[in-house]
Each structure stands twice: as C-alpha cells, then as structure tokens.
C-alpha positions as CSV (number, residue, x, y, z in Angstrom):
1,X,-0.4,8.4,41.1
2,X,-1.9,11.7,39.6
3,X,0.6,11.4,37.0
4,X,0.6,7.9,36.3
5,X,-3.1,8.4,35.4
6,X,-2.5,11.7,33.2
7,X,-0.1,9.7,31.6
8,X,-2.8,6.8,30.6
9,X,-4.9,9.6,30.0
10,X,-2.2,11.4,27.2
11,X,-1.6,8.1,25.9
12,X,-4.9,7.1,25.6
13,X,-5.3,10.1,23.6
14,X,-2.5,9.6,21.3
15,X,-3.1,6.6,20.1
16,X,-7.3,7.2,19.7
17,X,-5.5,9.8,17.3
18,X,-3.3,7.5,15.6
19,X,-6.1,5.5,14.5
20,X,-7.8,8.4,13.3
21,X,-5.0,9.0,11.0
22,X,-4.8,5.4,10.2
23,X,-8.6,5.0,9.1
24,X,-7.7,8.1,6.8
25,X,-4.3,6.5,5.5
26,X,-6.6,3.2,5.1
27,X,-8.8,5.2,2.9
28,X,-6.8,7.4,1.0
29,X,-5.2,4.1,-0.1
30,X,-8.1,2.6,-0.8
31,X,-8.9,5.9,-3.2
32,X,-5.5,5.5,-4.8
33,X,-6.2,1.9,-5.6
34,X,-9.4,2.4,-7.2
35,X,-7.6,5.4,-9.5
36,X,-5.0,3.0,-10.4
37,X,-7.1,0.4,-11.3
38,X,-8.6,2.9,-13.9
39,X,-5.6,3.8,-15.4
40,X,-4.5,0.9,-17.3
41,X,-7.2,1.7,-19.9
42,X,-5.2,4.9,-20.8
43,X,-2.0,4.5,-20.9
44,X,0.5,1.3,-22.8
45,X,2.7,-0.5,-20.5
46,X,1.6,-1.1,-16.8
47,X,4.8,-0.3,-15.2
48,X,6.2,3.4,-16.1
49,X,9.1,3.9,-14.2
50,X,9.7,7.8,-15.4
51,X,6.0,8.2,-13.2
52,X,7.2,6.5,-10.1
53,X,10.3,8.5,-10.4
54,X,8.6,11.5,-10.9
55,X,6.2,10.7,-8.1
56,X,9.4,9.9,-5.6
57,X,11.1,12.8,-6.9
58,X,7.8,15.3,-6.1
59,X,8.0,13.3,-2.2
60,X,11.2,13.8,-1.4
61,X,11.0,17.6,-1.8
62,X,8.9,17.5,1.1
63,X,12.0,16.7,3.4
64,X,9.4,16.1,6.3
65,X,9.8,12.3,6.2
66,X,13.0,10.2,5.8
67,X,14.2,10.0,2.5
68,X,14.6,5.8,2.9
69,X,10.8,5.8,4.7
70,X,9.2,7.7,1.6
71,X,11.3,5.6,-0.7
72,X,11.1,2.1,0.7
73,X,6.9,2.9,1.5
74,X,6.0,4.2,-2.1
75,X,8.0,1.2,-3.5
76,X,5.6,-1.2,-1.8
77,X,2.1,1.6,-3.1
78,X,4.0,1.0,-6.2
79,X,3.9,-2.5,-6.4
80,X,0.6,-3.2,-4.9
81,X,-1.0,0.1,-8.0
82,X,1.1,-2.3,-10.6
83,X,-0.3,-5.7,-8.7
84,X,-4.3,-4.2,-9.2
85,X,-3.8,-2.8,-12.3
86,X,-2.6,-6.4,-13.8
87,X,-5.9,-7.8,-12.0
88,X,-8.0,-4.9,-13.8
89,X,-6.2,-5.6,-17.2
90,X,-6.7,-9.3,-16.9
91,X,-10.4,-8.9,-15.5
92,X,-11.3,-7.2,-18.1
93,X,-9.4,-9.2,-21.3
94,X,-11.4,-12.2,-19.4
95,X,-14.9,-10.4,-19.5
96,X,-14.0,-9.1,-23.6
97,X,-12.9,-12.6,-24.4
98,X,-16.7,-13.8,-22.5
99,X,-18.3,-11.7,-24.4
100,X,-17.1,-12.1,-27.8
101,X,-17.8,-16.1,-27.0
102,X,-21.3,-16.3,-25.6
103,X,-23.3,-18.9,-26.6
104,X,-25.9,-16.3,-28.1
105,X,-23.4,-14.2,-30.1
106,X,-21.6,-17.3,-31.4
107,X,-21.9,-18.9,-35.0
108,X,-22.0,-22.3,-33.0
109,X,-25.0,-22.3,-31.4
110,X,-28.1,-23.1,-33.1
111,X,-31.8,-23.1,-31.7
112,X,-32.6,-26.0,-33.5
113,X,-30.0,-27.6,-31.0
114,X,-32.4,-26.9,-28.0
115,X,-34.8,-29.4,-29.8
C-alpha cells in the first residue's frame, strides 16, 4: 500500500511537471508565431525553404530527439509560421487597400452629398 501511494505521489509529480513544460512549449510557440507574423514585411516570398532547411539542419545536430520527431514536428511549426504569415500579409493588403479607399480620402465623396 505504501508504495502504491509513493507511486501516485511520483506520478502526480511527473505529470504537474509535464504541464509546466507544456505551458512553456505553449508559450514559446506563441512567441514564435508572433515573430513570424512580423517577418513577411522583410523578406520576398513567404515560403523559403533554404531557412527551414537551415533551421532542421541546426536541430538535428542536437541528436537529443529523434531525427523523424524533430522533422515531422518542425514540419507542422513550419506550416502553421507560413499559415499566420499569409493571414498577416493578407490583413494587412486588406487594411492598405481600406485605407487608400475611405470615403474621406476618396475623389468620390463630396460634402455637398450629405445635403
């Protein structure tokens, strides 16, 4: 019985720790979102392959984690950067276009029209 509860005890523990490092995973994520949401203003093309490669390449010299697990889980961080980065780019073409066509910067509105 002692053990049975140590064991609860221990695996209570673990997993209190596991979420730890989840919330911090959560965030860090959340972090690299935000910086790849910024970086479509500076660079041409959305997708740059040579910088994923380069990225997965820089990884995988770890050798602490699976080479399939880094591969197949920076794939998906990939897609998801490329995913927010469209949103960004087409948020922000939306808000320039809005802009440019506001009824108070445009040639077609008139005050005598409010009359």
């Amino acid at each position: 019985m002692r053990f049975f509860r140590a064991a609860v005890f221990m695996l209570g523990f673990y997993r209190f720790l596991i979420d730890r490092v989840d919330d911090g995973i959560y965030s860090l994520l959340c972090m690299r979102t935000r910086l790849a949401r910024q970086t479509h203003r500076h660079k041409p093309v959305i997708h740059c392959p040579d910088r994923e490669h380069d990225i997965l390449h820089r990884l995988l010299q770890k050798k602490r984690l699976p080479s399939d697990a880094v591969h197949d889980i920076w794939q998906r961080i990939f897609h998801e950067s490329k995913l927010q980065q469209h949103q960004q780019q087409q948020t922000q073409s939306f808000l320039e276009l809005a802009s440019r066509s506001s009824p108070v910067n445009s040639t077609w509105f008139h005050t005598e029209d409010l009359h």
